[in-house]
N, C-alpha and C positions, 0 to 999 in steps of 0.2 A: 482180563481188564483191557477195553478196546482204549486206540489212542484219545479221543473225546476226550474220556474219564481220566485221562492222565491231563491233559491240558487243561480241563475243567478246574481239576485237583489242583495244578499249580497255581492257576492264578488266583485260586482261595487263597490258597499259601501265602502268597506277595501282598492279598488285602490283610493277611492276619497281620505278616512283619509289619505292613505300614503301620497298621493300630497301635501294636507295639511299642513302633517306635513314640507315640504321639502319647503314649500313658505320662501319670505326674509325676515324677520322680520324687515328688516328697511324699506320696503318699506311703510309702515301705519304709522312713523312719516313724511318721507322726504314730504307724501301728505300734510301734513298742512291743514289737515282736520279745518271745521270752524262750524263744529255740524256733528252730529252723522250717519246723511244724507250720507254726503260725506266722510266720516269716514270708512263705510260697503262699500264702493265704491270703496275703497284705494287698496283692497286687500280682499282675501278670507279669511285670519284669523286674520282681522284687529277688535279689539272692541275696543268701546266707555264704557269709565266708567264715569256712573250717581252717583258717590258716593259725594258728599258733602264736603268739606275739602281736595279732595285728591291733588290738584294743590299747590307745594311749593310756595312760592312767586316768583313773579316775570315771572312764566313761564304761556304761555298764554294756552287758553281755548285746541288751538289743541293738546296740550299733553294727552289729553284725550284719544286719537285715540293713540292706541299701538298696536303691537300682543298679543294676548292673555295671553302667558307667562310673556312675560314681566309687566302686569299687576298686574298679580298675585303676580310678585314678589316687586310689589310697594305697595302692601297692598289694591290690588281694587279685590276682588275675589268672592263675593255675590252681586256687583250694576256692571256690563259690560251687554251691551247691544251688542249681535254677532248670528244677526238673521240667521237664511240659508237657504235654496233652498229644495226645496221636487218635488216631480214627485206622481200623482194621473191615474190611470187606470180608463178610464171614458167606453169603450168600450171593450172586450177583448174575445169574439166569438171564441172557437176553433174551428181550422183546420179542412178541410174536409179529411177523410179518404177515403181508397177503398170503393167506391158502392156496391160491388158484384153483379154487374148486373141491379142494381136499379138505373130507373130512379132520377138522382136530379135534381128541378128547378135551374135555373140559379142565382136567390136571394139567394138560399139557400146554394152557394158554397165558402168556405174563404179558400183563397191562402195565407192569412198573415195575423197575430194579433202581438201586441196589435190593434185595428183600431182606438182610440180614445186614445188620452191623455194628462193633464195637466201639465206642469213644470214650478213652479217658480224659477225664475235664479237669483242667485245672484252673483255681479260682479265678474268676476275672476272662480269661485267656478261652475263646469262642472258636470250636470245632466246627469248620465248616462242613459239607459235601453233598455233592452232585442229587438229584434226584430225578430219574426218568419216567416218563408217562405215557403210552401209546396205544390208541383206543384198535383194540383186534377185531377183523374181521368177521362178522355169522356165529357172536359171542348169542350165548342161551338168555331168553326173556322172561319171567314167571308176571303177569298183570293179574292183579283182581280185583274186583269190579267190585267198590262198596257202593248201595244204592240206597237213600233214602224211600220207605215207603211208606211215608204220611198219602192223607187221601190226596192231596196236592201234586202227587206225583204219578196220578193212573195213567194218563194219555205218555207218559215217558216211559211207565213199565212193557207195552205196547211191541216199540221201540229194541228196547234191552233184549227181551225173548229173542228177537232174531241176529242178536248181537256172535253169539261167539260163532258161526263159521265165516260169518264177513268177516269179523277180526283180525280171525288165525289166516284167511286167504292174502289178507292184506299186509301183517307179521310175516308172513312169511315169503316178503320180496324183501324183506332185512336179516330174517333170519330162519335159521332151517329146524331151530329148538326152541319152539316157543308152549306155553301153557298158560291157559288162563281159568277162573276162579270169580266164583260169586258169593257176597253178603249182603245183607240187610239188616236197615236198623231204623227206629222209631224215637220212641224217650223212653226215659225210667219209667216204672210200672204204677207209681205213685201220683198225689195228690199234690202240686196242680199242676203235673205235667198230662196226664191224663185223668178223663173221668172214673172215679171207682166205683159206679153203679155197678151191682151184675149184668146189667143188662150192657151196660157202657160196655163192661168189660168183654161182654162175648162178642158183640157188634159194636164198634165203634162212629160207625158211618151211620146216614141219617137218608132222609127220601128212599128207603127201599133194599139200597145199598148193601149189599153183603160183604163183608169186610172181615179179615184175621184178627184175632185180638190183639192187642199191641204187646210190642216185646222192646225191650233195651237193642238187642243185637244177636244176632242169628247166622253162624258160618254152614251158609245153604250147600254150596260148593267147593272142596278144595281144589287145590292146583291141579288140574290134567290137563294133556294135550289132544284129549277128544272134545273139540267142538261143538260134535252134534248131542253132546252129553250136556254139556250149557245152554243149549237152546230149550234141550227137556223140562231139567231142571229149574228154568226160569220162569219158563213157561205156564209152571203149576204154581208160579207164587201168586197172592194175593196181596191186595191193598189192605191198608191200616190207617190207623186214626191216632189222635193226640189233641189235647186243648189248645198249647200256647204254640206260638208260631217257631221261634228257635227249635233246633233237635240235638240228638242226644248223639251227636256223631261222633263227640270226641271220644266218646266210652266203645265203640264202635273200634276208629281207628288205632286206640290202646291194643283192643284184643285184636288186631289182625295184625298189630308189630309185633306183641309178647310171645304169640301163639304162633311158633313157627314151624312144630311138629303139626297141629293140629291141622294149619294151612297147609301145609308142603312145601314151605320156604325151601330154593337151594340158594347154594352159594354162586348167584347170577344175577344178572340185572332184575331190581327189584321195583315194580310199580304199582302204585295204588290209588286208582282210578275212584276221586270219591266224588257222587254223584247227588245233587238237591237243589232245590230250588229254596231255602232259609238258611238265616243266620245257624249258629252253633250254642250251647252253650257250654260255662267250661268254670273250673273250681271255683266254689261258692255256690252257685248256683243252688244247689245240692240243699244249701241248708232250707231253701224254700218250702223242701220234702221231709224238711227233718232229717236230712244226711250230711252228718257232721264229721266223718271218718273219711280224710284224704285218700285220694286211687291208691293203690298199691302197689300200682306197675307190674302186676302179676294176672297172669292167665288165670282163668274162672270160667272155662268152656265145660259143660257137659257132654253128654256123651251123643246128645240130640245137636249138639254147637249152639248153645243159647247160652247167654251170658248169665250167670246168675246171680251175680255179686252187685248188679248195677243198684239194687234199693237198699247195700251197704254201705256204697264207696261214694263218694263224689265224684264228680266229672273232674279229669285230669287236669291238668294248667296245662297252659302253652309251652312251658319252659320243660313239663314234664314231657309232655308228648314231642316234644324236638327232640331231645336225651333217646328215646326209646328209637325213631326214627331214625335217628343216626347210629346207637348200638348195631338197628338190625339192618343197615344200608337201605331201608327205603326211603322211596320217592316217589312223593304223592301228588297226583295229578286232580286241580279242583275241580272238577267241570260243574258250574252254576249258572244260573238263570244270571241275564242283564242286572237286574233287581241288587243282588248283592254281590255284582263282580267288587264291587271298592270295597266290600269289607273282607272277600276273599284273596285280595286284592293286597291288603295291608297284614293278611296272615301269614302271605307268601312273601312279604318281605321280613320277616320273622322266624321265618324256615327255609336254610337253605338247600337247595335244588330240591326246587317245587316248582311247580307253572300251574298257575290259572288257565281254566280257557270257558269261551260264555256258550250255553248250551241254548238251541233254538227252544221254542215253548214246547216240542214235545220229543226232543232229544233225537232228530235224527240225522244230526251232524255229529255225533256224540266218533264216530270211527274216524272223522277227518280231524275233530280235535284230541283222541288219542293219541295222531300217530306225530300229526304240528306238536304235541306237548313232548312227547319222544324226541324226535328231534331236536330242540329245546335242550332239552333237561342231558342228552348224549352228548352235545356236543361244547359242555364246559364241565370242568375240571375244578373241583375247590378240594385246597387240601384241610385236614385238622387232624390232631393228635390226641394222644388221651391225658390224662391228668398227669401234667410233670409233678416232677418231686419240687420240695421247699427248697427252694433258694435257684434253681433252673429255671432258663428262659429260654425262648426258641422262636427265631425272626426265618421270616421266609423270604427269597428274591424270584422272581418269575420271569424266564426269557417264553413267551407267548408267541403264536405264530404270527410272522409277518412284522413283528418288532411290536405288534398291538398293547395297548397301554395294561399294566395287569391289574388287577381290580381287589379291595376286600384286603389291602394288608400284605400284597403279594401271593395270595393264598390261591386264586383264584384265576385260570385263562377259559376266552371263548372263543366259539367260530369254531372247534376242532373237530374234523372231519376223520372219516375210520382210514388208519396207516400215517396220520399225521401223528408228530412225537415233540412234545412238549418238555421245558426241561425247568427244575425249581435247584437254586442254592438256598439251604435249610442250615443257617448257624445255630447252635445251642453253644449256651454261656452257662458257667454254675457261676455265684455269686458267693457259695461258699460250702466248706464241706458239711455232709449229712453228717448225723450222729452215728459215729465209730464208722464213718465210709463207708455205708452197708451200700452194697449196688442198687442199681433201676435198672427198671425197663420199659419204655413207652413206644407206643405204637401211633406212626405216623400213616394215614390213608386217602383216597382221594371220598368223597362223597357218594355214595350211592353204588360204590363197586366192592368187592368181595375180597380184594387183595389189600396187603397192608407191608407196610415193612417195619421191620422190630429192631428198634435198638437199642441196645443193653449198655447202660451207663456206668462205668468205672470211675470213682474220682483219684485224683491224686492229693493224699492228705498228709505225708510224709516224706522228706528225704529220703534219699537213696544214702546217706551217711547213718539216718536212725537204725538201718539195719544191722551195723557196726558198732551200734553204742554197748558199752561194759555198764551194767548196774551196779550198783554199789561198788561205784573205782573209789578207788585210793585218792584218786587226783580229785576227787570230790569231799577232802575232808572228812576221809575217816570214812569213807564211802557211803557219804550222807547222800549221795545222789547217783545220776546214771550222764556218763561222761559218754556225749554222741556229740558230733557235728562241731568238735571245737571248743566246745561249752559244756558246762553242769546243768543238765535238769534238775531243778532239787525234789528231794522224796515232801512230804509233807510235813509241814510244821519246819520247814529248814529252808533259809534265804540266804541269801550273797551271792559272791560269781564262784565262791568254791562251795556253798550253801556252806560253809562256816558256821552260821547260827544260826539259833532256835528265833521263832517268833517271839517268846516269851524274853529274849534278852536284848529285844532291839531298841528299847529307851531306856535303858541303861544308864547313869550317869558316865561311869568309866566308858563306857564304848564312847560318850558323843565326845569327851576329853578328847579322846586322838584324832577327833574330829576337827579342832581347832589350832589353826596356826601360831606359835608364836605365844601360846596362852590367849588367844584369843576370846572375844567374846561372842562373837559369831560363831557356829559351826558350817564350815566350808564355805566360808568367805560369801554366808548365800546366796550361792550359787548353785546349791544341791544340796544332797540329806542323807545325813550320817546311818548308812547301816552297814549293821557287824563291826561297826569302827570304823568304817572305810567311809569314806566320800563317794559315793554316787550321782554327780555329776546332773545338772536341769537339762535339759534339750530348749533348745528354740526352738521359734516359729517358722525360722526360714534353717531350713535344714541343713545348708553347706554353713552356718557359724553351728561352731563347734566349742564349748565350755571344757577343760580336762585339767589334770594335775592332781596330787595328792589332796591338794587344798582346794581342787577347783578355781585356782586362782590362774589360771591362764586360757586363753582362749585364742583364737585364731581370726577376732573382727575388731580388734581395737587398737591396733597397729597404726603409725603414721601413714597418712595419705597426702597423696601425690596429685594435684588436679580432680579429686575427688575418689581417686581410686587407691584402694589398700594398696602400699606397700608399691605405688606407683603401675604395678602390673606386670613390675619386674622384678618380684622375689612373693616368698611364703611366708606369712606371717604364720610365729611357731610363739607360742606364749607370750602375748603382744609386744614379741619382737620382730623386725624385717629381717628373713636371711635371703638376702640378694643373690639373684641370676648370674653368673659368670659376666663378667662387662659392667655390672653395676656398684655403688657402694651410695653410702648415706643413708640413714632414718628411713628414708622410705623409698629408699633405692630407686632415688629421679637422677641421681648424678652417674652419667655414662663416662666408661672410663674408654669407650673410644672416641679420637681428637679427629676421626674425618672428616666431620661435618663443621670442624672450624679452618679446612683449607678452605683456600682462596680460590680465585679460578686462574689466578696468576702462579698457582699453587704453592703459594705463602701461607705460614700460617696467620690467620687475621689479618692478611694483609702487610703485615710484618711492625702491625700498629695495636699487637697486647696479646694476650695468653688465653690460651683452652683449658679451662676450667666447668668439670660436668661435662663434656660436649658443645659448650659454648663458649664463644668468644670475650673474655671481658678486655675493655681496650684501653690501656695504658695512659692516652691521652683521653680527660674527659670530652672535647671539641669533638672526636672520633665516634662513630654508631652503628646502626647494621649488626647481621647475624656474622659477618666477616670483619666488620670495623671498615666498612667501604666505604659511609659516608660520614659527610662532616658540613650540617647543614651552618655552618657559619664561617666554612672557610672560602675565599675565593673561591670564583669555578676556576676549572684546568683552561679555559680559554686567555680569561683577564691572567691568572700567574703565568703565562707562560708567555702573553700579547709581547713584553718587549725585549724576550729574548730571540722570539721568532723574525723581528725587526730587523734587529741588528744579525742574525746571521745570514736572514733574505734577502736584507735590501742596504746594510749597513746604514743604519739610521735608526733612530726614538733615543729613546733616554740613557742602553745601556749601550751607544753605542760607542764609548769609549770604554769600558769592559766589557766585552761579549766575551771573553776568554773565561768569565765568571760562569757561564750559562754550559752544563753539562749533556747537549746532546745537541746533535749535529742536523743539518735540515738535507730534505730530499727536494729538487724545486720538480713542479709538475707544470703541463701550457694551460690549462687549464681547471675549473673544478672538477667536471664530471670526472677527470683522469687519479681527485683523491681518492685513498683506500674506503671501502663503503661498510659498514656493519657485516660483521659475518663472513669478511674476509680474514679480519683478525683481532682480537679479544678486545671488548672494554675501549673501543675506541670514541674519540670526543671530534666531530666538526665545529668550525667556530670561523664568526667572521667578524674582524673587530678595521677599527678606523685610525688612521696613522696622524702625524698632524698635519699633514696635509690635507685631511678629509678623505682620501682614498679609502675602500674598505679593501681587506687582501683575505684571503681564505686557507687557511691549515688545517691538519686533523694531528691530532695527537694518538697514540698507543706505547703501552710496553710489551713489548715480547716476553717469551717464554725464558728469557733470560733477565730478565725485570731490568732492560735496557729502552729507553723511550724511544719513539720513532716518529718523526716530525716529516709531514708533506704538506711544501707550500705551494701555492698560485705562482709563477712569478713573472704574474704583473697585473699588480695593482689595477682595483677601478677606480679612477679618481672620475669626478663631475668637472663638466666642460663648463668655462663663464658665459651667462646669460650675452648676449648682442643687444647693445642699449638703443641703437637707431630705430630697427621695427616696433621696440616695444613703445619707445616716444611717440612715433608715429602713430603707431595704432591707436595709443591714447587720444591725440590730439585728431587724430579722423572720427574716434569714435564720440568726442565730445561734442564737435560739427553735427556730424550726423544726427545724434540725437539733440541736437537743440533744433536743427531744423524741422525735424519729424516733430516734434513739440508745436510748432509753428502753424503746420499743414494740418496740426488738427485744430489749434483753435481757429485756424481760418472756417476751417471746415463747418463746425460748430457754433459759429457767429451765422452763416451761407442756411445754414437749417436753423435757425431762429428765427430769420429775418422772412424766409418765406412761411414759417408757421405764421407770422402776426400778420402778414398781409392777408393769406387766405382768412383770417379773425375778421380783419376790416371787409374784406370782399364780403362775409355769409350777413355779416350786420346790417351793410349797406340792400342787400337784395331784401331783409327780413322787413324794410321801411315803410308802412299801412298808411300814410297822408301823402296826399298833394301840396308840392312847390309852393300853390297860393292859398293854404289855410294853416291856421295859427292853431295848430290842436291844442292849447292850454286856455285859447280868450274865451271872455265871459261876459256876457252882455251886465251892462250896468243898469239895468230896465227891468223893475219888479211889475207885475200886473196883478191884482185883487178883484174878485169879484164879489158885490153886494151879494147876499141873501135873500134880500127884499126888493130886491128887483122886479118888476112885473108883478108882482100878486097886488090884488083887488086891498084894499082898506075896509074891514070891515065894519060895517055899522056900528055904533054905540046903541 
């Protein structure tokens, strides 16, 4: 086993723990495990603890079955029984490299290891490991060439004839072992795939045409590596006929998968060159002809290679002819006309590793899309396995070259070129044991190649304790059962934790009697359900509360809480009582019995203003508050109580300065402020600047030391304020009153000065705007009306 495969290995390993560790831990009680059996069954980190004693009263045998942790933290830590899974390398052959020229036998070539190997599974709990891929150099090619021959295909039959020594010349710059293989196919031999006239049937073709009679399918050629033997042989086929335009290829490509003796199939790359210009048809079809009997997926060659079965069977399904395909590692290559590349097109995404390729109208590109679909179809890797068993599952992860994305599920890498080594991690999970653990074995392969690797399934469905167990113990009640793993299996027809009792005596009146507390009316307070007399205890839904006692009357979640949490977080609730942590006591052990956290930092307790109770301070004087009794929002500050004793010993002066002998602590005088003690020179100190009656303010600081003796640093000397000088300020007044009554002045001078020229310029534009002359009265009005007759001048006419 090279280093790789060890590194590879581990770091499965650390993905499995991490899983591990992320499983539910309630899922291995809610199982209700009933022995140790079903227990490792429950879950991947579920064990069974064999210890003796560990079952409080009242709770039945499957409390045994926990996660791991949680055992531990019940006092079960040296008797758990939590078997696991292993993986053994039975076969492990490296990879074939570059030849350099050197022939290799065909046994002697490995495209994939591990090839062999062991894993036992246990429930839940996924066996990873390693799986290698490396495509070998001048590996063996068997191709054969299915060829439709409807009349629609003469000028491509043409073509094909001089097909196999180009081929093989051309095969043979990839590889030094190659053969190739020719067939032919038409449709079923019926009505109304073909015409059933005699005449139809001897000639099919029409204007003159000579033509073979039609056939289902025909293996003309098997596998050889004589070339010029393919050429012959093709050479002498003839064309055929058919009605409906689809053919009958799938019946075709069935017998050239089933039939592998008859081909010459080896165990080498396998391809199958199917050649037409139509559709296909495929199950159903069949009943068109009155063939109502599904394929068979069985060989039906004669001894001429004609199919004979095809006007018994229907045409295959898709899903059947993928199965067969993959069975025998082939891989079929479509080569079709333009016309139905998209429905060939969508067949090949429905079969993997296939390639389409489009054939010119009379197929004599048919050798460049050969070897392009070779290449193709070579240089990707898809894996698949064969039918797991019930209850196994099996994920694949793909590291692909070049880090290339993997494709299909992980199943799947492309681009691989020959001496390039590809690598899959393949987890299998059982989800649960087979009946009576009978082993497997499935077979994991890559697509279209000849090797496979086997691995044989072992589960693990029992403790390593049941091999220990005594059948019919004593310690079973009269050896009603079989005493394994800590516990009574019971025999049948027989229940309890010591199987005690028959079925037939479990409603009982007398059994439920001792069921009941106290003469009780309830049996086991219900909270559980009396059998063999005993209390068997309910389970929760949340799996760490826990119900126990004879009576079922005690439990482990109904305990006083503390800020919300049982029992504060500082004891175990034991039959909804607190038993308290070392350091704690009370109902629900919130009261800490250590007092450090009520010194002070003067290192008093509370300040030396009340008592540690709990870990807390309560403080003697109510005025007192804080977690140390430090403050006192209604007393004085430390500045005002201390203003007039700092007075009188700084400056001998204020109110106590005929008792300063009353004032208990002495002053330090300093020249200035900056020179007071500052924060963090020394503990809890107070700056303060207060006003004397003199109006001075002066500046002290207060502190207690470490000896809870005050320390007092004053200013010493006073700021007092200097009196106002009354002459400037009168002055100034009486200047500034002048000043601004005069400025007042100069402006309504000013203000009158532009008024007086506004109205002259008025009079000036008025005067200029004046339209008469000095000597006329523009308003007189002559007092002289004038009238003219009518009849003035006209003639009198005659009467």
């Amino acid at each position: 086993m090279d280093l790789k495969y060890i590194l590879c290995t581990g770091l499965i390993c650390c993905c499995m723990w991490y899983g591990l560790a992320q499983s539910d831990p309630s899922e291995c009680l809610k199982a209700n495990a009933k022995s140790c059996a079903e227990c490792i069954q429950a879950g991947r980190n579920c064990g069974w603890c064999t210890k003796s004693g560990f079952l409080q009263q009242g709770e039945p045998n499957s409390a045994r079955c926990d996660d791991i942790e949680s055992l531990i933290t019940r006092g079960c830590e040296k008797d758990i029984e939590n078997p696991k899974g292993s993986q053994q390398i039975d076969a492990n052959k490296q990879l074939t490299g570059r030849t350099s020229g050197e022939k290799v036998e065909l046994k002697d070539i490995t495209q994939i290891r591990p090839q062999k190997l062991t894993l036992k599974l246990r429930s839940g709990e996924p066996q990873t490991f390693p799986l290698y891929f490396k495509r070998a150099e001048d590996y063996p090619i068997d191709l054969y060439y299915l060829m439709d021959l409807s009349f629609s295909m003469k000028d491509d039959l043409e073509n094909v004839k001089k097909l196999g020594t180009a081929l093989q010349i051309e095969m043979g710059k990839i590889t030094s072992d190659f053969r190739i293989g020719f067939g032919s196919f038409v449709d079923k031999t019926v009505m109304p795939y073909i015409s059933t006239t005699p005449a139809k049937r001897k000639n099919p073709c029409t204007n003159g045409e000579v033509c073979t009679s039609p056939f289902s399918y025909k293996n003309v050629l098997s596998l050889t590596n004589d070339g010029s033997k393919f050429n012959e042989l093709v050479s002498n086929q003839t064309i055929s006929g058919n009605l409906d335009s689809p053919e009958g290829g799938f019946d075709a490509i069935m017998q050239v998968a089933v039939c592998g003796e008859r081909i010459g199939w080896r165990n080498v790359t396998r391809l199958l060159v199917f050649s037409t210009d139509a559709g296909f048809h495929f199950a159903g079809d069949g009943k068109l002809g009155g063939i109502v009997l599904p394929n068979d997926g069985n060989c039906h060659l004669n001894v001429e290679g004609l199919y004979t079965m095809s006007d018994h069977f229907d045409y295959p399904s898709i899903a059947h002819l993928v199965q067969k395909l993959s069975e025998n590692n082939i891989q079929p290559i479509f080569a079709v006309t333009e016309e139905f590349k998209g429905v060939y097109k969508a067949l090949h995404d429905l079969i993997p590793k296939s390639e389409v390729g489009v054939l010119s109208s009379n197929s004599s590109n048919v050798i460049k899309l050969i070897l392009d679909a070779y290449h193709a179809l070579s240089s990707e890797v898809i894996l698949e396995n064969s039918k797991l068993p019930e209850g196994v599952s099996i994920n694949y992860t793909t590291f692909c070259k070049n880090n290339s994305s993997p494709e299909e599920g992980g199943r799947k890498c492309s681009g691989i070129q020959i001496g390039d080594e590809v690598s899959f991690n393949i987890s299998v999970t059982a989800k649960k044991c087979p009946n009576k653990g009978e082993k497997a074995t499935i077979q994991i392969k890559p697509l279209g190649f000849n090797e496979k690797v086997e691995v044989n399934l072992e589960f693990v469905c029992e403790c390593e304790c049941h091999k220990m167990g005594i059948p019919n113990s004593p310690d079973c009640h009269q050896g009603n059962g079989t005493f394994e793993c800590g516990a009574c299996r019971c025999n049948d027809r027989r229940i309890g934790r010591y199987c005690e009792c028959s079925t037939d005596e479990v409603n009982s009146e007398d059994m439920d009697f001792s069921c009941r507390k106290d003469n009780a009316s309830s049996t086991c307070n219900d909270n559980g359900d009396c059998i063999c007399g005993e209390c068997v205890c309910k389970k929760r839904e949340n799996p760490n509360e826990i119900i126990s006692g004879e009576y079922c009357e005690c439990d482990n979640f109904n305990c006083d809480r503390s800020n919300g949490v049982i029992c504060g977080g500082n004891g175990i609730c034991k039959c909804r009582v607190c038993e308290c942590y070392p350091g704690f006591s009370g109902n629900a052990c919130d009261c800490s019995l250590d007092n450090s956290t009520c010194i002070s930092k003067n290192g008093q307790m509370c300040n030396g203003r009340g008592t540690c109770d709990c870990g807390r301070c309560k403080c003697t004087e109510p005025k007192f508050q804080g977690s140390a009794c430090e403050m006192c929002p209604t007393c004085p500050g430390v500045c005002i109580e201390h203003k007039d004793c700092v007075q009188c010993k700084a400056f001998q002066k204020g109110p106590k300065k005929e008792t300063c002998d009353q004032c208990d602590f002495e002053v330090k005088l300093v020249k200035k402020q900056a020179e007071l003690p500052q924060p963090g020179e020394v503990p809890s100190i107070a700056h303060c600047k207060e006003k004397d009656e003199d109006d001075c303010w002066f500046y002290f600081s207060y502190s207690v030391n470490d000896q809870n003796v005050p320390e007092v640093h004053v200013t010493e000397n006073p700021e007092c304020p200097q009196a106002p000088d009354i002459i400037p300020i009168v002055a100034g007044v009486v200047a500034g009153i002048v000043l601004i009554g005069l400025a007042l002045l100069l402006i309504w001078k000013l203000l009158m000065i532009i008024h007086d020229r506004r109205e002259f310029a008025k009079f000036e534009k008025e005067k200029m705007n004046a339209k008469w002359d000095t000597h006329g009265n523009p308003i007189y009005k002559s007092p002289i009306n004038k009238f003219k007759n009518p009849n003035y001048g006209r003639k009198v006419a005659s009467l």
